[in-house]
C-alpha positions as CSV (number, residue, x, y, z in Angstrom):
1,X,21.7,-7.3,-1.4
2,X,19.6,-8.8,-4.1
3,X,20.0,-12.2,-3.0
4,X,19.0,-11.3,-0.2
5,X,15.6,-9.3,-1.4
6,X,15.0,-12.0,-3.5
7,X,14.7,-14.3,-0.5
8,X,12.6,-12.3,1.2
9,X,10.1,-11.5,-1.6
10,X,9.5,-15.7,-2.1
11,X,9.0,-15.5,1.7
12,X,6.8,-12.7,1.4
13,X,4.8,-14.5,-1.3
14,X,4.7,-17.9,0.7
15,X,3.2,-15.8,3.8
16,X,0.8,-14.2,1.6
17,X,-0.3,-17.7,-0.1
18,X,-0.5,-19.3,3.1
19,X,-2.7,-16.6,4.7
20,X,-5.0,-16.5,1.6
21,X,-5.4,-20.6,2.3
22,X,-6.5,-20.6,5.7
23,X,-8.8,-17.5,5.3
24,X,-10.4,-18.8,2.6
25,X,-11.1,-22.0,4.7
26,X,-12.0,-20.3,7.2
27,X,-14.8,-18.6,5.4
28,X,-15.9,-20.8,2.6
29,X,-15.0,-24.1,3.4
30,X,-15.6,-24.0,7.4
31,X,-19.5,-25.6,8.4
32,X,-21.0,-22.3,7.5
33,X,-23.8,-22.0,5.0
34,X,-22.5,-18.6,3.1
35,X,-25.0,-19.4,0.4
36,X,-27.7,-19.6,2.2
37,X,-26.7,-16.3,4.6
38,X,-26.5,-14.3,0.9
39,X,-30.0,-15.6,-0.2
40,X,-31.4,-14.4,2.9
41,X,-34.6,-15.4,4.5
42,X,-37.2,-15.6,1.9
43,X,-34.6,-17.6,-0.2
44,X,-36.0,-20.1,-3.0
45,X,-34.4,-23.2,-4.1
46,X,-33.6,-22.9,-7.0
47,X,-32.0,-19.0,-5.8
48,X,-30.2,-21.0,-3.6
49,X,-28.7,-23.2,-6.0
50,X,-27.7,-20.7,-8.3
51,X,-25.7,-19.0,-5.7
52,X,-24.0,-22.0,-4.9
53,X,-22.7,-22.5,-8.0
54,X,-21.8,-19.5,-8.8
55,X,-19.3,-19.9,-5.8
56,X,-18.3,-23.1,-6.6
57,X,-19.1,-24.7,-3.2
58,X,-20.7,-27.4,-5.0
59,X,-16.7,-28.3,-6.1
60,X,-14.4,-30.0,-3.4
61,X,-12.5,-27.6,-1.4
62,X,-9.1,-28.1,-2.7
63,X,-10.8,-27.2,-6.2
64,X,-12.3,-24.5,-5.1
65,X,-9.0,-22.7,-3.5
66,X,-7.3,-23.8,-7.2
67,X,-9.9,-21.5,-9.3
68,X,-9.6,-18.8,-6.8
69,X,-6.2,-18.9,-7.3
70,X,-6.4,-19.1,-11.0
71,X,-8.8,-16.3,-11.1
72,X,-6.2,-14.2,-8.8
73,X,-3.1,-15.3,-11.9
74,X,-5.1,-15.1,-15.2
75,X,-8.9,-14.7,-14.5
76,X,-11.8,-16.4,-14.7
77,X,-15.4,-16.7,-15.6
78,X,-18.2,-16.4,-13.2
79,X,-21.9,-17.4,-14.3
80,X,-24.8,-16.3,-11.9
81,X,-28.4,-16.7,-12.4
82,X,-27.4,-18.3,-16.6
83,X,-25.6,-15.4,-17.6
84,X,-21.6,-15.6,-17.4
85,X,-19.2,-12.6,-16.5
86,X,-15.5,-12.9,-17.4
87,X,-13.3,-11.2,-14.6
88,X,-10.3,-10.3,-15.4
89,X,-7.0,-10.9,-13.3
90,X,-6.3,-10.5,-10.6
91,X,-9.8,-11.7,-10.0
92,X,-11.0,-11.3,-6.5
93,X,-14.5,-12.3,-7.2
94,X,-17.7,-10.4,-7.0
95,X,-19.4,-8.9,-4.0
96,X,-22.6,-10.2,-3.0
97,X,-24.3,-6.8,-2.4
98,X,-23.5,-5.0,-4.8
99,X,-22.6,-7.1,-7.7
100,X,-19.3,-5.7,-9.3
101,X,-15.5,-7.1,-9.1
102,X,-14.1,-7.2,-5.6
103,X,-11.1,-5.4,-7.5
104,X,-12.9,-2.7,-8.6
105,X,-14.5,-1.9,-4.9
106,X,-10.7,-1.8,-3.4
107,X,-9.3,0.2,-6.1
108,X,-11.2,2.7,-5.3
109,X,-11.2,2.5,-1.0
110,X,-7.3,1.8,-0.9
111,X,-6.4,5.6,-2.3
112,X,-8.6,7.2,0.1
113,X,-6.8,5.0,2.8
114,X,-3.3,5.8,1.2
115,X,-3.8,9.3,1.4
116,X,-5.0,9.4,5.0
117,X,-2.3,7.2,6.4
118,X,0.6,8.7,4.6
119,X,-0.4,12.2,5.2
120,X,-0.9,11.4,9.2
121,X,2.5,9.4,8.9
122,X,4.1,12.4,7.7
123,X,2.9,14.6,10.3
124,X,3.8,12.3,13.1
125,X,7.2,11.4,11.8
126,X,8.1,14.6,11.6
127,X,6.9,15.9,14.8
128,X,7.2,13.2,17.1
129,X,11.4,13.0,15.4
130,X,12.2,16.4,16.1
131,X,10.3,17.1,19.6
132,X,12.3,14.0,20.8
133,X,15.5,14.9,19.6
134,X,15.0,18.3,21.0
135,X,14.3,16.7,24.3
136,X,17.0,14.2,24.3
137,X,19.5,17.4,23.8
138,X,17.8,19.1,27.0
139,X,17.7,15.8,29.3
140,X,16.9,16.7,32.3
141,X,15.2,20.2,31.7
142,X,12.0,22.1,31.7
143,X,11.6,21.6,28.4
144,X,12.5,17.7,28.2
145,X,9.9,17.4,31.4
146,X,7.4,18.9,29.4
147,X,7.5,16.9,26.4
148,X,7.4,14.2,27.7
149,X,4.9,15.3,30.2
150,X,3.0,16.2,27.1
151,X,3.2,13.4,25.6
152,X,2.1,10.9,28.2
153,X,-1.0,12.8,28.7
154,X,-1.8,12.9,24.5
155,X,-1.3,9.0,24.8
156,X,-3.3,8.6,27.6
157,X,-6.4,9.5,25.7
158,X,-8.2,7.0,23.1
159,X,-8.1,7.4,19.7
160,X,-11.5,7.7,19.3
161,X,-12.2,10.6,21.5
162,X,-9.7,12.3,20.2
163,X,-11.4,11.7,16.7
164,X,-14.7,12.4,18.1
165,X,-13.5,16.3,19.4
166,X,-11.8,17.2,16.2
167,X,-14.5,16.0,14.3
168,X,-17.2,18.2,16.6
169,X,-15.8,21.3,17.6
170,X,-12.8,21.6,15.1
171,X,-15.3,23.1,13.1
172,X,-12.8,25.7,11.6
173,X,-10.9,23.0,9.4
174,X,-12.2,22.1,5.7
175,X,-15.2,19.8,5.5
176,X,-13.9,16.3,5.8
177,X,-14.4,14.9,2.2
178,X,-11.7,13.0,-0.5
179,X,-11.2,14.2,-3.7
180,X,-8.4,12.5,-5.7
181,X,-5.2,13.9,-5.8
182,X,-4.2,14.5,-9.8
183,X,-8.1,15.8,-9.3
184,X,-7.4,19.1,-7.5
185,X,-4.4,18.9,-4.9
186,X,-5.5,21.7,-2.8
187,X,-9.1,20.6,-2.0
188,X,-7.6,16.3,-1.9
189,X,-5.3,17.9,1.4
190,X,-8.1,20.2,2.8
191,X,-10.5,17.2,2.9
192,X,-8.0,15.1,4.6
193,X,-6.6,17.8,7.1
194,X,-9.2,16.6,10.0
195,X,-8.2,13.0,9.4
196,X,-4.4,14.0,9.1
197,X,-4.3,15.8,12.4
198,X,-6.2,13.2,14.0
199,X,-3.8,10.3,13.8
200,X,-1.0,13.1,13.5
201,X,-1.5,14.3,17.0
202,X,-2.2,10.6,18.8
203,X,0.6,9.4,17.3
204,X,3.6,11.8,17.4
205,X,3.3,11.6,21.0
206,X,4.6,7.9,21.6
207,X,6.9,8.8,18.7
208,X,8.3,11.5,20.7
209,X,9.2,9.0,23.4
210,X,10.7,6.8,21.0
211,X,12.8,9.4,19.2
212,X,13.8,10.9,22.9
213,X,14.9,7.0,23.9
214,X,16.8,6.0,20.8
215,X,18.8,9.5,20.5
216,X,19.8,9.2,24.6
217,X,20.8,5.9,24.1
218,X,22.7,7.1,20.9
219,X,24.3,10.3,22.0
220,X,25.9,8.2,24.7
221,X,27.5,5.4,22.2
222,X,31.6,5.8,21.6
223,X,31.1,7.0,18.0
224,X,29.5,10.2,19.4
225,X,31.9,10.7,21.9
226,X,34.5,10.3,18.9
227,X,32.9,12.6,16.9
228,X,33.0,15.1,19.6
229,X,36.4,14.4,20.7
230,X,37.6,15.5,16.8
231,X,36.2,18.3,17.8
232,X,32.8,18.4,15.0
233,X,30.3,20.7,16.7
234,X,27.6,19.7,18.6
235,X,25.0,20.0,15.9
236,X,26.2,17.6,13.6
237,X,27.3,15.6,16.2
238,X,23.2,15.1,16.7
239,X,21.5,15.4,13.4
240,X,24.3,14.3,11.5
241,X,26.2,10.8,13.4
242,X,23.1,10.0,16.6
243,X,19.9,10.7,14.4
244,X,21.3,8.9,12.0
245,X,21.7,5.6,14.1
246,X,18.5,6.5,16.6
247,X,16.4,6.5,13.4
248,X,17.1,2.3,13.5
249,X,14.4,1.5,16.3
250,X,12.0,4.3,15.5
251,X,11.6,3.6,11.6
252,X,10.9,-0.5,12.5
253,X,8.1,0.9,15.3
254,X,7.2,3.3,12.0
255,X,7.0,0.6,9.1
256,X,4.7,-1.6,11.4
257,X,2.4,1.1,12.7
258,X,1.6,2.1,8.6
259,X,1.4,-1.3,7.7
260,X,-1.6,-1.2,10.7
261,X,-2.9,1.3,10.0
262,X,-3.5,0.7,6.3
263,X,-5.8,-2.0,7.3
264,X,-7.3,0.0,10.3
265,X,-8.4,2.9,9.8
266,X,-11.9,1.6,10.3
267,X,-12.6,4.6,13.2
268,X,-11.1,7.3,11.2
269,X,-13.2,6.5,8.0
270,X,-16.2,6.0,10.1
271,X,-15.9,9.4,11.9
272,X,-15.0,11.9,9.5
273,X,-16.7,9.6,6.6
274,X,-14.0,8.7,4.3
275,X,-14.6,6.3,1.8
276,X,-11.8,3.9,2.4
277,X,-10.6,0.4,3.1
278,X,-11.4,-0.2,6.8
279,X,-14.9,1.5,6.0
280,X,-15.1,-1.0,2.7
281,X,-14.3,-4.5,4.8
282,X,-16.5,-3.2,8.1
283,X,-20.0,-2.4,5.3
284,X,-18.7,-6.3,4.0
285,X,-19.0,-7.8,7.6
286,X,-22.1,-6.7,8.5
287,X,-23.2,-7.9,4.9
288,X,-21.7,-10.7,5.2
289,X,-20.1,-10.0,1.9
290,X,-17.5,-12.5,1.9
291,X,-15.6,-11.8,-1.5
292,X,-14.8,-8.5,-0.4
293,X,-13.8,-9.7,3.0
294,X,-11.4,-12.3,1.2
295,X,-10.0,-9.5,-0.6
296,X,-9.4,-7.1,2.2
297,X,-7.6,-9.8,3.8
298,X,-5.2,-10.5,0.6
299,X,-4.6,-6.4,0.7
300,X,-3.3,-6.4,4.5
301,X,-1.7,-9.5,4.3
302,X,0.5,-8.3,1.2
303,X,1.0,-5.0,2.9
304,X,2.0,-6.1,6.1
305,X,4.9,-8.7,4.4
306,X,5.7,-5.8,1.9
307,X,6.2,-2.9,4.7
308,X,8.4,-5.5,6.9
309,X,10.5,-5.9,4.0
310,X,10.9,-2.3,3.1
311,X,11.8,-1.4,6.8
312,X,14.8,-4.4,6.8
313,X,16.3,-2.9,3.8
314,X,16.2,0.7,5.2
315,X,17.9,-1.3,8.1
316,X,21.0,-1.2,6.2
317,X,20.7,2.5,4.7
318,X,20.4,4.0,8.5
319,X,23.1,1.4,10.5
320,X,25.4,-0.3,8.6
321,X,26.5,-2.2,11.9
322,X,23.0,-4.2,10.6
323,X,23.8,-7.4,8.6
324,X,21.5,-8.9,6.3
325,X,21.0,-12.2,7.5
């Protein structure tokens, strides 16, 4: 097991490395003038030159990925306009707009982002788990044709509208607002409530399907029909031996949808105005604030390689049958 996490954290790393390399082609080193885009119209020369040394794009390319990189290990300094900054590691850079370390901008979105993904995770987990299992147990009923019936007609409507109608007429939940956590608990969940049923609701009902899929499929493998030859009751035949092995498939469809939606929740911040990540690297775009951008790429990149390998070791926890290979 450890050899086998170890190999897939250097992995992880080299996917993360390789992404950071391309994007920041892409944006800095690409025939684009991003100096002259931050200087604006009314840009002087000697403005202009300032800001393209305080990038370094006056340095060859491959020197100017190695000092971003440096500044993302152990720092580095940054001078603008003859005064220099130190930024300490890991250094992302500063933003354009506002001035201040790229690090210090994310610290503050990704909580806001954490808080409304993992509390509408929860909700749909939860929900979409159980109503699916409770359907698989009734195949065939009133009941299983109505979930599922339900739930086709929740996941035939957009995201957004759905947003949109809780954010308008819901008006009996808490103002949509985030206060941190150790700061008061009660008021950090009744500011997220809107945002947690939003993504709650849209989501639990092609988790439903899922669930309902994986536990048919399960309930009908020999080891269940073992089980209840030996005569364990029906129950735990379910929650206990087919949850257990239905859970495979609907945890891999669950560690990819959080890793997406921790880098896009751009609709969610933008209707109920939540301070957070996809909010943070939509403002950089249209600023064309390209540190930040660079940044918000590094953030989804790590936390798309580091959900993937969370949800291959819980591989192992739920189905033994998986190998690690």
């Amino acid at each position: 097991m450890l050899f086998y996490i170890l190999r897939r954290v250097i992995s992880a790393i080299s996917v993360v490395i390789v992404t950071v390399v391309v994007s920041f082609m892409l944006f800095f080193v690409a025939p684009t003038d991003p100096a002259g885009v931050i200087c604006g119209p009314r840009c002087t020369p000697e403005r202009l030159n300032d800001i393209t040394k305080s990038l370094n794009l006056d340095q060859p390319p491959v020197e100017q990925i190695v000092l971003y990189f440096k500044g993302i290990v152990v720092g580095r300094d940054y001078t603008s306009g003859g005064v220099t900054r130190h930024c300490d590691a890991p250094c992302l850079g500063y933003s354009y707009v506002l001035g201040v370390p790229v690090t210090d901008l994310l610290a503050k979105a990704v909580p806001v982002t954490l808080s409304i993904v993992i509390g509408g995770a929860t909700i749909y987990l939860c929900f979409g788990v159980l109503i699916g299992t409770i359907a698989a147990r009734v195949r065939g009923t009133t009941l299983d044709r109505v979930a599922v019936g339900s739930s086709l007609v929740i996941g035939s409507i957009p995201y957004f509208v759905v947003a949109l109608i809780i954010a308008l007429y819901a008006t009996f939940l808490p103002k949509s607002q985030y206060v941190p956590f150790f700061s008061n608990p009660v008021s950090w969940a009744a500011g997220l409530l809107a945002a947690w049923l939003c993504l709650g609701l849209t989501n639990s009902a092609s988790y439903t399907r899922y669930s309902r899929a994986s536990m048919i499929e399960a309930l009908g493998q020999d080891f269940t029909r073992t089980a209840r030859s030996k005569g364990i009751s029906e129950r735990r035949v379910v929650y206990r031996h087919g949850l257990r092995a239905a859970m495979t498939p609907v945890i891999t469809i669950f560690g990819v949808d959080v890793a997406y939606q921790l880098v896009n929740t751009i609709f969610t911040e933008r209707i109920f105005q939540l301070p957070g990540l996809g909010l943070r690297i939509l403002n950089a775009f249209n600023q064309y604030d390209l540190p930040v951008l660079m940044g918000g790429v590094i953030v989804g990149a790590t936390v798309l390689v580091v959900m993937n390998l969370v949800v291959d070791i819980l591989y192992t926890v739920l189905d033994p049958r998986v190998r690690l290979g």
